[in-house]
BADREN-86684 format. One record per residue: x, y, z of N, C-alpha, C in turn; residue in one letter. Coordinates in steps of 0.2 Angstrom, whole numbers, plus 5000, padded with zeros to 4 digits. Example, Ala and Ser with C-alpha at 12.3 -4.5 7.8 and 13.67 -1.06 7.14 Angstrom:
BEGIN
506649725039506249785039506649845039A506449895035506849955036506450005039S
end
This chain:
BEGIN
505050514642505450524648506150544645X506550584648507150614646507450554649X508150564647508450524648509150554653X509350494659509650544663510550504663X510950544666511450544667511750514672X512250484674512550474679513450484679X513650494685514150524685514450434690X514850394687514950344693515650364692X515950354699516550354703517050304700X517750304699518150244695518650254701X519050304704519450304708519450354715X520050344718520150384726520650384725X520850474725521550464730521550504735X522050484740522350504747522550574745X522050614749522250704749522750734754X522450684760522850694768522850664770X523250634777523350584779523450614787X523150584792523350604801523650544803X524350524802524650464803525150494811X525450424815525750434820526250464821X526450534823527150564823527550574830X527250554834527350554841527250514845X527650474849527350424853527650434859X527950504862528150504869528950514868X529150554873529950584873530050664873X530650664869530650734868530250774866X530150844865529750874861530450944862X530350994854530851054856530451094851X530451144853530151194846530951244845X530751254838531351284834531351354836X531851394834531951474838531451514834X531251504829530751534823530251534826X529851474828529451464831528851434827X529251404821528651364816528651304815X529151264820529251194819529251164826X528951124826529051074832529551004829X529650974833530150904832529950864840X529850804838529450744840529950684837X529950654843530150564841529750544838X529650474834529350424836529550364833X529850334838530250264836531050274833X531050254826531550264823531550344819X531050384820531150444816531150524821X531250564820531150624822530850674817X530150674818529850714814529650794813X529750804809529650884812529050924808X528650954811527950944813527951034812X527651064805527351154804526551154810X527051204813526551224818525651254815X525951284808525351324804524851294802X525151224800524651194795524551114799X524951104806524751034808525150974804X525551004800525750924796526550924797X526850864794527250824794527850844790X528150894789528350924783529250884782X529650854787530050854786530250774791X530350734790530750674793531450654794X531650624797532450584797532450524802X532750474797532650424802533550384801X533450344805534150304804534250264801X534850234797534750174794534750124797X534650104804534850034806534150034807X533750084807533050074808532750064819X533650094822533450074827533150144832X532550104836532450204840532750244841X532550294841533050354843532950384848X533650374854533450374862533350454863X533750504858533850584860533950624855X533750664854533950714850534050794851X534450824848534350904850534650944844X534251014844534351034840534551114841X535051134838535551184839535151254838X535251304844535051344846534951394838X535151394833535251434826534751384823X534551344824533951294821534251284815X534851274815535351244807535451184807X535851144815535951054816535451034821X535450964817534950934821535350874821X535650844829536150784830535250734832X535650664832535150624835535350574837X535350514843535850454845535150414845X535350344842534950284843535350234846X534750194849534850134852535750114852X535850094842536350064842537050114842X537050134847537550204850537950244843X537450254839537750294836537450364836X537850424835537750474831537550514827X537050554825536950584818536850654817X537150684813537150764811536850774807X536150794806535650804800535650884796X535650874790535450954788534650934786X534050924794533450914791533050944787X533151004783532751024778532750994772X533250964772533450884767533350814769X533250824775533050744777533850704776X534350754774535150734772535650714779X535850674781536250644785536950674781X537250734787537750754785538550714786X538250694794539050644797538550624803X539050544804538950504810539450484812X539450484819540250454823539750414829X540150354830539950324837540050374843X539750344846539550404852539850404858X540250324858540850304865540550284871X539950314871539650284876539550224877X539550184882539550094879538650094881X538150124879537650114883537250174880X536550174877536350214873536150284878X536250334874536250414877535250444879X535450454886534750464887534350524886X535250564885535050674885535550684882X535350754878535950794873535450874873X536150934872535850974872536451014867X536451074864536551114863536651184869X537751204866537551254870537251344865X537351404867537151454865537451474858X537851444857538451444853538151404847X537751344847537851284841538551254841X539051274844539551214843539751164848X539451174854539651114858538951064859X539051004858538450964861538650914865X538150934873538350894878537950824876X538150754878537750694878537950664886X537050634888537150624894536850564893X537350514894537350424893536850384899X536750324897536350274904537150264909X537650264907538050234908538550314916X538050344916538050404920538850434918X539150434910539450484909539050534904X539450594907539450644902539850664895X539750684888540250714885540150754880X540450814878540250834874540850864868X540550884862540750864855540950944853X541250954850541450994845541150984839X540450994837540350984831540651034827X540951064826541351104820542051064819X542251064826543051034823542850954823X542450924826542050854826542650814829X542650824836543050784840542750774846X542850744853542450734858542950774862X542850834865543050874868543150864879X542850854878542850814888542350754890X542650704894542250674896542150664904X541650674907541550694914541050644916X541350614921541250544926541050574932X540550554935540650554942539850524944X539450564936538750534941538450474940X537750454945537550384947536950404941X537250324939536550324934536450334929X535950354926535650364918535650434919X536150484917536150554916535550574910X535050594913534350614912534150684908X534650714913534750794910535550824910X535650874905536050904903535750974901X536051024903535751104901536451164902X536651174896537351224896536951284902X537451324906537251384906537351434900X536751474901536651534895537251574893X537451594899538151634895538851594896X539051564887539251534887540151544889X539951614891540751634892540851594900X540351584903540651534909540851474910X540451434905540951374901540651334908X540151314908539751284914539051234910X539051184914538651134912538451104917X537751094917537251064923536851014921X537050944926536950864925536450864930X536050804929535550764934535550694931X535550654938535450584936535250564942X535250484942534350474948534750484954X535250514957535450524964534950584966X534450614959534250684962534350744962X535150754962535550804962535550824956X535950904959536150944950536950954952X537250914947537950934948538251014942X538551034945538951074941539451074940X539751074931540251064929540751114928X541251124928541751204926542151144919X541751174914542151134909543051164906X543151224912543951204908544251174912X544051164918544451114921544151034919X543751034919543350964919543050944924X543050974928542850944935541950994938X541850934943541250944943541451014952X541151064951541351124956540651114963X539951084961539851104964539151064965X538951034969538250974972537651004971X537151034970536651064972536051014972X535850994981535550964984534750994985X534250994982533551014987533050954985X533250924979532550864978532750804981X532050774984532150694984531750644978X531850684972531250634966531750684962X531750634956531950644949532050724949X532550784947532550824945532250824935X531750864932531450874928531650914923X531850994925531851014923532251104925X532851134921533151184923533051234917X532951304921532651364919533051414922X533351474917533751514921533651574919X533651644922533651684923533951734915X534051794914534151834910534951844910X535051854918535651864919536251824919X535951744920536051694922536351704929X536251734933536351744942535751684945X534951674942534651634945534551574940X534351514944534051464941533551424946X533051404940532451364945532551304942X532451234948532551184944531851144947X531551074943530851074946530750984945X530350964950530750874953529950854951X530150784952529350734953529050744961X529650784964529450774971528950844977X528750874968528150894970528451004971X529151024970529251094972529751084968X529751174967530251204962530851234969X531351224966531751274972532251334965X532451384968532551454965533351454970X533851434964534551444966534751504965X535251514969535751584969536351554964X536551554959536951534955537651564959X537951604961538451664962538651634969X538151614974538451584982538151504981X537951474976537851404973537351364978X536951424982536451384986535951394986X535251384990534451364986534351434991X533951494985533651524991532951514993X532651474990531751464992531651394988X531251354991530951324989530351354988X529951314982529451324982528651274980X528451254985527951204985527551194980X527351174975526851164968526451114969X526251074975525651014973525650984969X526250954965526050884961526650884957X526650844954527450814951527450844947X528050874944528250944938528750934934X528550924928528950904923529050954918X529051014920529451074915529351134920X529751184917529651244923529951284918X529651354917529951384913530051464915X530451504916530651554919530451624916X529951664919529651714912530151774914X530251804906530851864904530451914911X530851944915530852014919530552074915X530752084911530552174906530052154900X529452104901528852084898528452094903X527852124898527052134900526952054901X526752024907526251954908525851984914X525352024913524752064919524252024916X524152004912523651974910523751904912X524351864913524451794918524451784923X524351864926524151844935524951894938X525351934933526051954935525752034935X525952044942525852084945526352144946X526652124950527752144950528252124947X528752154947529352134945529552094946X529352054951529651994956529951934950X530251884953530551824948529751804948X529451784942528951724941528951664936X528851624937528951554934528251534933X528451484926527851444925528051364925X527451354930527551264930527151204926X527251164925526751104920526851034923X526550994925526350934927525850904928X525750844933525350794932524650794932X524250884934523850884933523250914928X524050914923523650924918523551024917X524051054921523851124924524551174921X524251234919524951294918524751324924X525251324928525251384933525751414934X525751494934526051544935526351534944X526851564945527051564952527351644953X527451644960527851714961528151704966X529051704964529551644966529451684976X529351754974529651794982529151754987X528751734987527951734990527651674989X528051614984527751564983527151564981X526751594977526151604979525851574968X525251564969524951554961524551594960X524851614955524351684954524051694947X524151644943523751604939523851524936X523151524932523051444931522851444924X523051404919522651394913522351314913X522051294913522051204913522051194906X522351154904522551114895521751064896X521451034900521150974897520650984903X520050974902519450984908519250924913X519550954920519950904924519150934930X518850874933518550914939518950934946X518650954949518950954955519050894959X518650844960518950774963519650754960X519550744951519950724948520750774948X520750824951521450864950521650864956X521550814960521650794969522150724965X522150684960522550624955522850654952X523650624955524250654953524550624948X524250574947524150514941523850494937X523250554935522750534931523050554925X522850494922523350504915523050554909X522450574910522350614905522450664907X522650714912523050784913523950774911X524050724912524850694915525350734909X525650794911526050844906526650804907X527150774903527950754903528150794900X528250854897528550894896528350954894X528651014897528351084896529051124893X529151154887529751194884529251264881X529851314883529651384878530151404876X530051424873530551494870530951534873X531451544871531651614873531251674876X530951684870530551734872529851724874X529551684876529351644880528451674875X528551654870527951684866527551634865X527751544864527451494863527651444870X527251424872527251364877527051294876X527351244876527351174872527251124877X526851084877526951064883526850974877X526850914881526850844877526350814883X526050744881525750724888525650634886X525450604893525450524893525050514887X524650564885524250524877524550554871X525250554871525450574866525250634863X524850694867524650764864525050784865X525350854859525650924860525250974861X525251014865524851074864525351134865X525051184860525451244860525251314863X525251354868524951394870525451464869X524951504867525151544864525251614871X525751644874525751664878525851734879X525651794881525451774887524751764887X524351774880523451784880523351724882X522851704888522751644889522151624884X522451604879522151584871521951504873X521651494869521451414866521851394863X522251354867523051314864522551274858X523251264852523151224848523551144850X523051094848523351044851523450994846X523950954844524250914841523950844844X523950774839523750714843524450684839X524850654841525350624839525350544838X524850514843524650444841524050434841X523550404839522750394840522750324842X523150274843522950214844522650194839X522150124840521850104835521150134835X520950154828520250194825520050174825X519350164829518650134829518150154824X518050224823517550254820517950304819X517550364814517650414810517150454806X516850504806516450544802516750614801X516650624795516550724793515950734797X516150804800516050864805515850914802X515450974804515551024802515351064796X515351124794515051154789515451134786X515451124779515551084771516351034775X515851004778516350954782517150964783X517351004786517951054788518351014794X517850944798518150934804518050854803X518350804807518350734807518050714813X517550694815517550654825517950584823X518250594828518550504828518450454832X518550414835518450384840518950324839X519250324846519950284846519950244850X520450224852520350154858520450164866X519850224866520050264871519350304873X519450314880518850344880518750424877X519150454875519250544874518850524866X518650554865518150574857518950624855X519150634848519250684846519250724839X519250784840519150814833519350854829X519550834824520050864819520050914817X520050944815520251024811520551004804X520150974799520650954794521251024792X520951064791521451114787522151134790X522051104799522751124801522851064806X522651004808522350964812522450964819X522351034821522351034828521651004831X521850984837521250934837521050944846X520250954847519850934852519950874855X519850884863519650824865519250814869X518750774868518250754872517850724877X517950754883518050704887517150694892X516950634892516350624896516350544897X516450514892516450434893516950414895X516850344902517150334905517650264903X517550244896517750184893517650194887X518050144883518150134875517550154872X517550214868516950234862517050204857X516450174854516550134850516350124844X515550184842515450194839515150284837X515050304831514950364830514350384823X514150424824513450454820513350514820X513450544814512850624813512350634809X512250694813511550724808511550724801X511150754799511250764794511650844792X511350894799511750934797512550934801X512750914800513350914801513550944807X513150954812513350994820513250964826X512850914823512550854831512850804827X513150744833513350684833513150664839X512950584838513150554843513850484843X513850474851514350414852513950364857X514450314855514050244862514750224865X514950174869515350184872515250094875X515850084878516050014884515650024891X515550104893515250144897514550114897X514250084892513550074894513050134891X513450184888512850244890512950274881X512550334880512550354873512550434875X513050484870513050514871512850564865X512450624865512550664859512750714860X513250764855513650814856513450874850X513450944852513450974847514251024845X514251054840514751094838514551174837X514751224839514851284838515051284831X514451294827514451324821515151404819X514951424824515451504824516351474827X516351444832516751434836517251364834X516651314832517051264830517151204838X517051234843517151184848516451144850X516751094854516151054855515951024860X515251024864515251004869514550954871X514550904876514250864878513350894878X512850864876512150914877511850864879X511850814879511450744881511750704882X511350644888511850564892511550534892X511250464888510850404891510950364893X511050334897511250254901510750224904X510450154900510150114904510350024898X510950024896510849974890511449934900X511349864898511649834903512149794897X512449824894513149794894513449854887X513849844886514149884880513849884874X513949984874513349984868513749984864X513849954857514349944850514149984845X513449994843513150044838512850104840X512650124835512250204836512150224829X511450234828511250294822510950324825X510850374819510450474822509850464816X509550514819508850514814508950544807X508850544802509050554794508650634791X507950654794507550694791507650754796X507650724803507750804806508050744815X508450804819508650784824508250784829X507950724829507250694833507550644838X507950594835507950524841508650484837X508950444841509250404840509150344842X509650294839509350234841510250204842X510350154848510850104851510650044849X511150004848511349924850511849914855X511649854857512249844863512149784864X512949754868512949694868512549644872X511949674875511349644878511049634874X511049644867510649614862509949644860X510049694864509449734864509649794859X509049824856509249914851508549954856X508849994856508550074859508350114857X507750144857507550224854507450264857X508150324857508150404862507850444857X507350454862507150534858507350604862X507650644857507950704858507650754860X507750794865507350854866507350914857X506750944857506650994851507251044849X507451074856508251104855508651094861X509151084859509751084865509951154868X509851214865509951264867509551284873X509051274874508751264878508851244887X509351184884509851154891510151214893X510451244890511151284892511651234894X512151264899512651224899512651144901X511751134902511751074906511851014902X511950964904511750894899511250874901X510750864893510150834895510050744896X509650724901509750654901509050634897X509250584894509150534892508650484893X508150484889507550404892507550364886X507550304886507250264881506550284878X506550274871505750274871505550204870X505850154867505750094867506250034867X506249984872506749944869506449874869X506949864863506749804861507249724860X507149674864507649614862507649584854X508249624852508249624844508649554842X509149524845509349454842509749424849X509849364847510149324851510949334854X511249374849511949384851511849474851X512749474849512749564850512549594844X512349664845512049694842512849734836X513149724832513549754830513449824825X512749844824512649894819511749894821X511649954818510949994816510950034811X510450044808510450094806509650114801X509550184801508750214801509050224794X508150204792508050244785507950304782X508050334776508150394775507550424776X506950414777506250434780506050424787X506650404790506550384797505850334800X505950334796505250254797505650194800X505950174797506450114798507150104801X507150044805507550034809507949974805X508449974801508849904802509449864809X509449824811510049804814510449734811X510949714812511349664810511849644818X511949584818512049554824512649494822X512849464827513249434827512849364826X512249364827512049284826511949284820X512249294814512249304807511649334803X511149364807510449384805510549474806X510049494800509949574800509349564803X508849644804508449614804507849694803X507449684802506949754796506449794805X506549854806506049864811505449924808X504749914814504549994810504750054816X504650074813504850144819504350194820X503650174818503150224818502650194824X502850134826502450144833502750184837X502250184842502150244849502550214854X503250214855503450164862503550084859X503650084854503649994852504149984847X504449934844504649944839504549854835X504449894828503949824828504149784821X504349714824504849684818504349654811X504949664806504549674800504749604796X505449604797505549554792506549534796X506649454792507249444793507649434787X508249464787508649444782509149364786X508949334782509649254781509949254775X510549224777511149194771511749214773X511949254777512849264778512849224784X513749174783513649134785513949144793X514349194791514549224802514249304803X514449324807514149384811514149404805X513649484806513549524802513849604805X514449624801514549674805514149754803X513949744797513649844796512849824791X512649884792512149864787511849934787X511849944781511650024778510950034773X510650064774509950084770510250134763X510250094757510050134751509850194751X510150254747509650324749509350324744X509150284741508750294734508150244734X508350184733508150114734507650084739X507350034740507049984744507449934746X508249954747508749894747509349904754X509149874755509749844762510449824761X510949854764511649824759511849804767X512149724769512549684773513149674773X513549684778514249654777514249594783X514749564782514949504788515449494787X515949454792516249394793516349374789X515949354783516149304780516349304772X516749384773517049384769516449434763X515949444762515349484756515049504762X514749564753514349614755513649604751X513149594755512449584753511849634752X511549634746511049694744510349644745X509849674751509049634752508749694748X507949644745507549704746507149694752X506949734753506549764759505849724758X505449724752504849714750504849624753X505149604750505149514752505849474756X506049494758506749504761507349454757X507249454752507749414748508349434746X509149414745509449424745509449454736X509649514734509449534727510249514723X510849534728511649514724511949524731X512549474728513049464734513849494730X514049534734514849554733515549524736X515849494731516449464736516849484732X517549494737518049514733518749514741X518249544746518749544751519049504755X519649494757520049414760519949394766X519349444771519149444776518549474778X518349484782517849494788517749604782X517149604782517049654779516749704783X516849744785516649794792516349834792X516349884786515849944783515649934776X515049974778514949984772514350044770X514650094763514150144762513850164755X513550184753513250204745513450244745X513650264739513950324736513750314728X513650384724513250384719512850404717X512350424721511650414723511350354722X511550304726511350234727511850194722X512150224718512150174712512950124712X513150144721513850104718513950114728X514450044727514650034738515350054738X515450074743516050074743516150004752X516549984753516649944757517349934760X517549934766518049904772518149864774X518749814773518749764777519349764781X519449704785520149664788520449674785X520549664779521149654775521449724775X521249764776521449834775521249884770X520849844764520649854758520149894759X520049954753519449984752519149994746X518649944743518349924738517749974735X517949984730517450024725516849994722X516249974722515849934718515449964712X515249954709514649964704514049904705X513449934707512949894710512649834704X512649884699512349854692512649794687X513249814689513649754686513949694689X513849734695514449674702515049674700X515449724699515849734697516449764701X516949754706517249804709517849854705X517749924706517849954700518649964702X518749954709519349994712519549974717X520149954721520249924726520949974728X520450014734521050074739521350034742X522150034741522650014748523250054749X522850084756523250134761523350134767X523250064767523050054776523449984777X523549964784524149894784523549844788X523149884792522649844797521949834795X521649854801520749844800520449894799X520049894792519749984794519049964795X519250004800518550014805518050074804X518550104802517950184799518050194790X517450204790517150234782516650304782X516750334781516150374780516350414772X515750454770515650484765515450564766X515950644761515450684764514850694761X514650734762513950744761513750764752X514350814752514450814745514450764740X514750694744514850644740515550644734X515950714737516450694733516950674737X517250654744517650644747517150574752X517850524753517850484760518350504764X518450494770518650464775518750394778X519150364779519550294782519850304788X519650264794520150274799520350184802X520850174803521050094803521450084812X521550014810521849994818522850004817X522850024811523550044812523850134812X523150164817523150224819523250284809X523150274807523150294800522350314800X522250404799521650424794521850444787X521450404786521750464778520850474774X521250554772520450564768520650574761X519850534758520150534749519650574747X519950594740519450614736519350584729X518750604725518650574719519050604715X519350574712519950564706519850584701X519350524699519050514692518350484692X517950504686517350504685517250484679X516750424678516350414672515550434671X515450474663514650454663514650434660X513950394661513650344659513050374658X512550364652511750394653511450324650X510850344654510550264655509750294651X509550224646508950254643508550224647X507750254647507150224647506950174643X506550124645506450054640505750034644X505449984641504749954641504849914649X505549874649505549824653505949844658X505649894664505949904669506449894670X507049944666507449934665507750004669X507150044668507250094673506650144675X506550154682505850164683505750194690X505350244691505350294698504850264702X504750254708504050284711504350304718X503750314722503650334727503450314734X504050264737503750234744503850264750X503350274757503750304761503850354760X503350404757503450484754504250474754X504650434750505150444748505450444741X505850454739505850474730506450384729X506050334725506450294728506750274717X507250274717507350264710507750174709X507350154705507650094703507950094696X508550024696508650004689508749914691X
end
């Protein structure tokens, strides 16, 4: 017998990372149109639109939030106020803090803005004054009193030869300022809800300004009074005023007339046509039905903020879940969408041809899916509660999910397109389902756990194409009361013969899967002393690898259900777990944060990943076997690759030391 080779894994490192850049507030894209800038806490990050990443930060020293920021029409400075009322002038291509002054305010600033020029910056205080700065000569150049409240918004007029500035604060109102005299010239009354946002004209003769109170009204700048309101059905958090001498025929702009685009609470871009009131297009960002676009408070449409361009080429909107999306205007294209927070990560799998996409699942009912190479990201919407866990095929284009919803879903991907859409819905599990695996040889059936203590087996229709747009439902083909407590994991053998599950009553337990309608139990594994959270089949082996609670990770063999070796090394509750190798080595997650490397043969752990602060709840391997994926409770994915590599060649010997055969028409190799 020749003698064979192996290739065992020594290390991981971190290639990329999908960590939190946004968590709600401003959002502003630069005049180039290749950066966005995002809060999040004490940083303001700033975000290549091209590639999806993180390219540039700045954060305070006091480490305190950052209530505002704004960035100069030349995209040169970048000011920023925190909490502890200070000011900051960044040259962000450096991350370099050029100068800070206190900001006078007695009370942290809520708005700032640059005028046309880059040298005056307005700041609009909780403490309802206005002031703004001289950043060249660096002095506080006026300070304007009058209004009630947290001054929310500030917007120079465009031509800055008129030396005018436009306030709102919770009175509603937009006051206008004549800044050489300092005094406020003029009340401009039409909202009764939060004013949101002001948009003006080319000439600056018109502006639109747009309320929580459900209308935009269209001011005569020149006689300083409202010539139309205009009604929009639902609360409007941006409004943006499109150039007169562009082509937008394709948006629904028909004449010359004034048209505006508006964005709010339902989740909607709609085009308007100021003369007529009338909408004359609709783009929807997120797939909203018709009952649900009647809720002006449904939070997954919920836009808080809409900005464009000058040239009004990109359209940016932010929203309650922390997404940007970008739309590309006027082609009503497939915005690219940014996730800026994921909450805590439940699950994670590679997606797609030579695994190019990530499915996630977060602490939230939306599935979503990554685009590693740029991370714009899909969202999935069907489940009506926390998804909780996640499975693919083998080929990498069907997955399923299970959910708090009770029900199991499976999704396919557009091979060509890359989107992805709901094909099938099961529900009949009476309490939450926690696990899900999919079939290993061919996409035939899945199988659920659920916290009824029961596991289930869906069989797939032969092709989904065949549905078209419908979703197919779902029947059990058998179910079975698998253990006493919750079912926290399953999973099928690489022959699809076999069923494992693991439960919280500290038992795994072996099923077959070749009866007709039955599932019929073979064997139980004992010896972990709390719940059992994962448990994965060998691709090579007759062996069961366990994790629990209680700290180790357990290898059964299948034959007599005895514990063969046990792995301890992690300072908690061990979550996942997967072979890598071709069988010959674990990789494992736990609480701790930690991501440990094993070699089976020695019980040795080779490598111990620490990238994570919290719980990782996700593991997966791809297919290729040269990268993982990690996803944790401290919203952090990061995908690794292999580093480093040893071979090893292992001889043949008398005393099965090493030896082939054949179980389960499967190629099973032992040592």
């Amino acid at each position: 017998m020749a003698n064979t080779n192996f290739q065992f894994k020594t290390n991981y490192d971190v290639s990329s990372k999908i960590k939190p850049f946004y968590k709600g507030g401003k959002v502003q894209i630069s005049k180039d149109e290749n950066y966005i800038f995002c809060t999040c806490g004490s940083h303001v990050n700033v975000l290549e639109i091209s590639t999806g990443k993180v390219v540039h930060s700045v954060e305070h020293d006091d480490q305190e939030d950052i209530t505002s920021f704004a960035l100069s029409c030349d995209d040169e400075l970048l000011v920023t106020a925190s909490r502890a009322l200070l000011l900051k002038q960044w040259d962000w291509k450096q991350a370099k803090c050029t100068r800070s002054w206190r900001a006078i305010h007695t009370v942290p600033v809520a708005s700032m803005t640059f005028d046309s020029t880059s040298t005056l910056l307005a700041t609009g205080g909780c403490d309802g004054t206005v002031k703004l700065w001289d950043v060249v000569k660096q002095y506080c150049t006026h300070n304007l009193k009058g209004s009630s409240g947290v001054v929310h918004l500030v917007e120079f007029h465009p031509d800055i030869s008129r030396l005018q500035l436009f306030t709102s604060s919770l009175d509603c109102s937009i006051r206008l300022w004549d800044l050489r005299s300092s005094q406020c010239v003029c009340v401009l009354q039409s909202h009764y809800s939060a004013v949101t946002s002001l948009s003006f004209s080319a000439n600056g003769d018109t502006m639109i300004s747009s309320g929580r109170d459900k209308i935009c009204t269209v001011w005569d700048l020149k006689t300083q009074k409202a010539k139309r309101t205009v009604p929009v059905y639902e609360a409007v958090e941006g409004v943006v005023m499109l150039p007169q001498k562009q082509d937008f025929s394709q948006i629904g702009v028909k004449s010359k007339d004034l048209h505006f685009i508006t964005a709010g609470s339902k989740g909607v871009l709609r085009v308007w046509e100021a003369s007529t009131a009338r909408c004359v297009y609709t783009q929807t960002l997120s797939p909203v039905s018709e009952d649900e676009e009647e809720k002006d408070d449904d939070p997954r449409s919920l836009v808080t903020q809409h900005t464009a361009l000058p040239a009004a080429r990109y359209s940016g909107h932010s929203n309650y879940f922390m997404h940007i999306v970008s739309c590309l205007l006027p082609l009503p294209t497939l915005p690219m969408q940014f996730v800026g927070y994921n909450d805590e990560v439940l699950d994670v799998k590679f997606l797609g041809k030579d695994d190019s996409h990530i499915v996630v699942a977060t602490n939230s009912c939306q599935l979503k899916v990554f685009e590693l190479l740029t991370n714009s990201c899909q969202i999935l919407y069907g489940h009506t509660d926390t998804v909780l866990s996640l499975d693919v095929f083998k080929k990498g284009f069907l997955f399923a999910s299970c959910a708090k919803d009770r029900s199991v879903r499976v999704w396919k991907m557009d091979s060509d397109s890359g989107q992805v859409h709901c094909v099938a819905h099961g529900s009949s599990h009476t309490n939450a389902v926690g696990s899900i695996t999919c079939s290993r040889m061919t996409a035939s059936f899945i199988v659920s756990g659920s916290q009824d203590c029961t596991v289930k087996v869906w069989d797939l229709p032969a092709d989904f194409s065949t549905t078209g747009e419908d979703i197919h439902q779902l029947t059990a083909r058998a179910t079975e009361k698998a253990h006493d407590k919750d079912v926290n994991s399953v999973a099928v053998s690489p022959n699809d013969k076999l069923l494992a599950s693991g439960s919280q009553d500290r038992t795994a337990k072996l099923w077959s899967l070749t009866g007709k309608g039955t599932v019929g139990l073979l064997g139980v594994f004992r010896g972990h002393r709390r719940g059992i959270w994962a448990v994965c089949f060998s691709p090579v082996d007759q062996v069961l690898a366990t994790t629990s609670a209680d700290g180790t990770t357990k290898l059964w063999g299948l034959q007599d259900f005895s514990c063969l070796k046990t792995f301890e090394g992690h300072d908690a509750s061990v979550l996942k777990v997967i072979f890598v190798s071709r069988g010959t080595q674990l990789l494992t997650s736990g609480s701790d944060g930690l991501v440990k490397l094993w070699t089976i043969k020695t019980n040795e752990c080779v490598k111990t990943l620490d990238a994570h602060q919290d719980k990782v709840w996700g593991l997966h391997a791809s297919r290729k076997d040269d990268k993982m994926v990690t996803g944790s409770a401290d919203s952090d994915i990061s995908v690794w690759v292999v580093s480093n590599l040893t071979l090893i060649e292992v001889f043949p010997v008398q005393k099965n030391i090493f030896s082939i055969t054949v179980v389960f028409s499967v190629l099973y190799l032992f040592t």
